[in-house]
C-alpha positions in Angstrom: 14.8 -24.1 13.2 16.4 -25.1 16.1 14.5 -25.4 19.4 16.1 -24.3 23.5 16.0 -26.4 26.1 13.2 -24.6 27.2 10.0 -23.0 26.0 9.8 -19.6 23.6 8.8 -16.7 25.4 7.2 -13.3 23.8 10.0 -10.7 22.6 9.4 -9.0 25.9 7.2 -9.4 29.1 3.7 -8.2 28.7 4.0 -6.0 31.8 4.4 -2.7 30.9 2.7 -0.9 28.2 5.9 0.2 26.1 6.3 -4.0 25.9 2.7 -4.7 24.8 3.1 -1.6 22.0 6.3 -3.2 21.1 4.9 -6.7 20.6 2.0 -5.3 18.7 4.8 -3.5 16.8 6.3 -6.8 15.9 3.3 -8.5 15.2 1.9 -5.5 12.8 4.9 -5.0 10.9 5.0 -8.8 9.0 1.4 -8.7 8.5 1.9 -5.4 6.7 4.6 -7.1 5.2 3.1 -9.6 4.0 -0.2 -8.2 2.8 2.0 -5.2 0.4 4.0 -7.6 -1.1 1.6 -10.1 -1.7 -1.0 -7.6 -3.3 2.3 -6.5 -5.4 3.1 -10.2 -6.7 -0.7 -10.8 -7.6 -0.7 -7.7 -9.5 2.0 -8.9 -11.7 1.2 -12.1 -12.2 -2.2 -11.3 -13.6 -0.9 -8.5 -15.7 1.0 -9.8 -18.8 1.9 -6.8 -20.0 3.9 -6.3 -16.6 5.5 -9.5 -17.0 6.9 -9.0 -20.0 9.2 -6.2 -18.6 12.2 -7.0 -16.8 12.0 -4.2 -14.4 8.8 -6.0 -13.1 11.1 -9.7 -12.7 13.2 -7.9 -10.2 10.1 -6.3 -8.2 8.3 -9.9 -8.6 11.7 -11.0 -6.7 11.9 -8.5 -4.0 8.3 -8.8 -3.6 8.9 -12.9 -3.1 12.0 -12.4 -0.9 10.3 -9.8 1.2 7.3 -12.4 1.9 9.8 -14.4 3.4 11.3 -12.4 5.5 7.4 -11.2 6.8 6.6 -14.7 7.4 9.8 -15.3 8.9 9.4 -12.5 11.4 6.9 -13.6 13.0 9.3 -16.3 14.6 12.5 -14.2 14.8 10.5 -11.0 15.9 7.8 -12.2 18.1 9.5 -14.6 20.1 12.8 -14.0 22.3 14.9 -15.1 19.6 18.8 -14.5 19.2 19.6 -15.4 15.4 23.6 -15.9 15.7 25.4 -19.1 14.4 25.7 -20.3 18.4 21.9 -20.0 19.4 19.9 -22.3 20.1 17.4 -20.3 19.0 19.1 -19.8 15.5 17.8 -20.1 12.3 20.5 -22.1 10.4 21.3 -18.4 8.9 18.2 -18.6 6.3 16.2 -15.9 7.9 18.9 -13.1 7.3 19.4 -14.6 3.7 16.2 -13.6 3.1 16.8 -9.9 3.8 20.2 -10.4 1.6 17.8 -11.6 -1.3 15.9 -7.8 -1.0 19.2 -6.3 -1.5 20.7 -8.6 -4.1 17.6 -7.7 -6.4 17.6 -4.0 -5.9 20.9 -3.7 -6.7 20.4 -6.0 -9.6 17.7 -3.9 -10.2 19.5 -0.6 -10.2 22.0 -2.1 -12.5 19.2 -3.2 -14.9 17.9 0.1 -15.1 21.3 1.7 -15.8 21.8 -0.6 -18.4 18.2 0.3 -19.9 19.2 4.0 -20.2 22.7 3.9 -21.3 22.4 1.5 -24.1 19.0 1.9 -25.2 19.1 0.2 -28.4 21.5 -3.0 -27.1 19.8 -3.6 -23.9 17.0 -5.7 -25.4 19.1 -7.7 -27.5 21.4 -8.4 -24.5 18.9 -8.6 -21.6 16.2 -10.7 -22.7 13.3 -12.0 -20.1 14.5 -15.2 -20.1 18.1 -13.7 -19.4 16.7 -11.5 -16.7 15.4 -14.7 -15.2 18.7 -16.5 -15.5 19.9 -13.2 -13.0 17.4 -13.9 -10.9 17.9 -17.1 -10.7 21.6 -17.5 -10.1 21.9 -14.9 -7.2 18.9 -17.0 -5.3 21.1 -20.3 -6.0 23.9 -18.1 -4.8 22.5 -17.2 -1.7 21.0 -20.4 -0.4 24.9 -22.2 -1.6 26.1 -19.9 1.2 23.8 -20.5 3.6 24.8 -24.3 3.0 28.5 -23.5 3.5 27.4 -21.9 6.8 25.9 -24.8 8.1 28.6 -27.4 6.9 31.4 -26.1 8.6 32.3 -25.1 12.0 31.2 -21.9 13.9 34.2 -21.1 13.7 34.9 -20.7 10.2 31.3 -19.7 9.5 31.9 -16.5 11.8 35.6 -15.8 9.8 33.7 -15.9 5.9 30.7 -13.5 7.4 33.0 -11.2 8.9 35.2 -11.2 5.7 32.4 -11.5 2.7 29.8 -9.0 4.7 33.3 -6.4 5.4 34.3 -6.5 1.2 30.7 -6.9 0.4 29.1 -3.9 1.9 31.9 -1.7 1.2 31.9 -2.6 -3.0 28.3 -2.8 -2.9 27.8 0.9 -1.3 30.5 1.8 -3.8 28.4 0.6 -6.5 25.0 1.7 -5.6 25.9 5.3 -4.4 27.5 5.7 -7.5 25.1 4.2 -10.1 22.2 6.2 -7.9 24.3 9.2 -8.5 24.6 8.3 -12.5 21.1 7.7 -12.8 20.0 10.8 -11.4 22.3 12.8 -13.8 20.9 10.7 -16.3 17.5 11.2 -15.5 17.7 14.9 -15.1 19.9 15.8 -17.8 20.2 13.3 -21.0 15.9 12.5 -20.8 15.4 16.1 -20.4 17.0 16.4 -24.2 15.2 13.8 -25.6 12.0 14.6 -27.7 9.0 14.5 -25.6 7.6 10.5 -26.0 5.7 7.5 -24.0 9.2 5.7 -24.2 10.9 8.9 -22.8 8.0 8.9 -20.1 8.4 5.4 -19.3 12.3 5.6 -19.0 12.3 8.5 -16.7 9.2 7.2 -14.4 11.5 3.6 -14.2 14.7 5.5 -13.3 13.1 7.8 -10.8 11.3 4.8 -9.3 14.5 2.9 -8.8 16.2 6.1 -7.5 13.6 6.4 -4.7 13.7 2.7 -3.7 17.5 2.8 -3.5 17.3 5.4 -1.2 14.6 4.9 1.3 17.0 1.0 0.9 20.1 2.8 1.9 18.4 5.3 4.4 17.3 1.6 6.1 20.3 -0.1 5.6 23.1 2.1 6.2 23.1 1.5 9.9 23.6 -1.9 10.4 25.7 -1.7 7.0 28.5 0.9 9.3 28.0 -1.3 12.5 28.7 -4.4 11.2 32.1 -3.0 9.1 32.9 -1.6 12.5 32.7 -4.0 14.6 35.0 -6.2 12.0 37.2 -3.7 10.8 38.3 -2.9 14.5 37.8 -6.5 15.6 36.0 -5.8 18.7 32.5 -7.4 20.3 30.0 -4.7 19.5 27.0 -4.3 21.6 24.3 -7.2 21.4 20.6 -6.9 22.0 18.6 -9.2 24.1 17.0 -10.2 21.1 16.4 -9.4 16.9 12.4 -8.0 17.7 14.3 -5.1 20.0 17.4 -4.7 17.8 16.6 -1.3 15.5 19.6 -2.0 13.4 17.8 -5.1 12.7 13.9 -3.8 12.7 15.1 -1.0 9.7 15.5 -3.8 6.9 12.4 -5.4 7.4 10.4 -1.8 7.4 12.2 -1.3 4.1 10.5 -4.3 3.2 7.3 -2.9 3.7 8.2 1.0 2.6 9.8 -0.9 -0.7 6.1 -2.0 -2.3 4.6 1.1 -1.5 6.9 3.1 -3.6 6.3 0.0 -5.9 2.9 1.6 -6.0 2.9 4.8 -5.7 5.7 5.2 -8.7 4.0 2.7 -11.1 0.8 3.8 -12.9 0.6 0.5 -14.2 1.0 -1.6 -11.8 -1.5 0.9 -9.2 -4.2 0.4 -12.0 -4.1 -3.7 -11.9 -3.7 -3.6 -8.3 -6.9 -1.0 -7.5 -8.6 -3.2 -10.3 -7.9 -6.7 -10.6 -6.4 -7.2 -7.0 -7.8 -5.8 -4.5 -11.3 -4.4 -5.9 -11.8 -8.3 -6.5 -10.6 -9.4 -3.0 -12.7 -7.1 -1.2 -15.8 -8.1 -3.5 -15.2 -11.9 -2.0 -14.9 -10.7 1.5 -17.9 -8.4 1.4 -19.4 -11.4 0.1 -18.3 -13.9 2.5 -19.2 -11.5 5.9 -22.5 -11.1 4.4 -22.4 -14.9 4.0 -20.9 -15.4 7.6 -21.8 -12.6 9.9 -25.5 -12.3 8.9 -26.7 -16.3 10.2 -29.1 -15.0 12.5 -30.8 -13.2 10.1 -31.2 -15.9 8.2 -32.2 -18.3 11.0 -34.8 -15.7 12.1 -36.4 -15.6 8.6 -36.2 -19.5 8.7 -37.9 -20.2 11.8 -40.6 -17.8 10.8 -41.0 -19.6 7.6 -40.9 -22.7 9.6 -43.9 -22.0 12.3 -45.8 -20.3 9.0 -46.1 -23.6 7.6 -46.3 -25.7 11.1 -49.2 -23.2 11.8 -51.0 -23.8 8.4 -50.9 -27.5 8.6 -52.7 -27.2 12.2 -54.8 -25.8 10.4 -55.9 -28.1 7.7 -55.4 -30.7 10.1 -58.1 -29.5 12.7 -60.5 -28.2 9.5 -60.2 -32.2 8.2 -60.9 -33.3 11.3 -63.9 -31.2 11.4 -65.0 -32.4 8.2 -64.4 -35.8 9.5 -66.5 -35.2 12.4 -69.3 -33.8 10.7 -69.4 -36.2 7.9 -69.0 -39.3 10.6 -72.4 -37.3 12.4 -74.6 -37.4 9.4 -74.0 -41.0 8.8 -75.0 -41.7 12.6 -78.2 -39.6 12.1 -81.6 -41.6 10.8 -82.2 -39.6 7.4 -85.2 -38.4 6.2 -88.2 -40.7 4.8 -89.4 -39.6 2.0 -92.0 -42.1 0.9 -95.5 -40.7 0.9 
């Protein structure tokens, strides 16, 4: 990251109180970030029965990409930060690649899912895990080969292959994704519905409801910076600018989608709500409960100490005055002329 001439200052001045509930805002929002996603990953990870399913790859993805852009935030959202290809403040274009990698793997996602349903008996010979991980793979290698091309050429041209590949991208992508959410929703309410009643039909529906929800708390999100941006290059004017990304809402919706997206990650995965309850964060709060009774009790414990301490101090004064009474006496009789007893 590029540093200014000058110091950082907070995303606004901490003199009203709309500023200071706005920086809390901004500061709130990453750790919340941060914390879902995390407890999401974990979950995962230890489960292997989670990990053998694609669908979970993709989440373990998002969830990765959306840690990013949490930890990320904290710079970009905090601070009074302008994140353009110009600033001195800029980011070398990695921080919004992060946000691109959340949208890369739900739509990845989406078409994983789609692919699950309509060719049920095809779709594990074709998409194997290690496949899926190839996917996975090649649109993160993707994404960080054009934030190399940004920073190798001039501003210039940087500025002309955004404007173009954002423009062409958005537009086929929103193509794509409004129609395979509408596809999947046909599918799910009409085609399971005739199905006999099983665990696999329960698990495809549950899977393609899931990703229908995520996609659209993602569009709800994304939409608005989506139509702003293919405005402003589509009519080839300078749209309005905010002083900064931590008071831009255009740019504030994406990273609440990244905290919205694990909770629907939750909330629609029985699984995955069962290891995290369990194995995640029963266990973590086990280990803090023990560790604040370890650290916040040390008085406690150096109360009982020091009574332990002047116990013993007072019981060897003590002995030590009886033995020198003993002493005392003893050294007394030996002074004292004993008794004759010869008659």
């Amino acid at each position: 990251m590029s540093n200014s001439s000058q110091g950082l200052s907070f995303v606004l001045p901490l003199t009203h109180v709309g500023n200071v509930f706005m920086f809390l805002f901004n500061i709130f929002l990453p750790a919340t970030i941060i914390f879902l996603n995390v407890s999401v990953s974990l979950s995962i990870l230890l489960n292997k029965a989670l990990r053998s399913e694609n669908r979970f790859m993709y989440m373990l993805s998002t969830c990765f990409s959306d840690i990013c852009t949490g930890v990320s935030y904290y710079y970009v959202g905090v601070f009074d930060v302008r994140d353009y290809f110009d600033s001195p403040t800029s980011t070398f274009y990695i921080v919004p690649t992060f946000l691109g990698l959340s949208y890369m793997a739900i739509l990845a996602a989406q078409a994983d899912r789609y692919h699950a349903v309509i060719s049920p008996f095809k779709y594990p010979q074709r998409m194997t895990r290690n496949r899926t991980l190839l996917v996975i793979l090649v649109y993160w290698v993707y994404a960080f080969l054009i934030v190399a091309v940004h920073n190798l050429v001039t501003v210039g041209v940087a500025k002309k292959i955004t404007s173009i590949g954002t423009f062409v991208g958005n537009i086929f992508t929103l193509i794509i994704m409004i129609g395979l959410n509408i596809r999947l929703f046909i599918i799910a309410r009409f085609q399971l519905e005739r199905e006999p009643p099983s665990e696999e039909r329960e698990s495809k529906r549950s899977s393609v409801y899931l990703i229908l929800v995520v996609v659209v708390f993602f569009l709800s999100t994304w939409l608005p910076i989506f139509c702003h941006v293919m405005a402003c290059n589509f009519f080839n004017s300078t749209c309005y600018t905010f002083k900064n990304e931590g008071t831009d809402p255009l740019r504030i919706l994406p990273r609440v989608n990244a905290a919205l997206t694990p909770i629907l990650y939750i909330r629609g995965c029985t699984e995955l709500r069962a290891t995290l309850l369990t194995k995640v964060w029963k266990t973590c709060f086990r280990k803090s409960e023990l560790f604040l009774r370890f650290v916040c009790m040390p008085s406690k414990r150096l109360v009982k100490v020091g009574r332990i301490e002047r116990r013993e101090e007072r019981n060897r004064g003590k002995t030590g005055e009886g033995m020198k009474t003993m002493s005392r006496s003893v050294k007394a009789e030996e002074a004292s002329p004993g008794l004759d007893l010869r008659v």
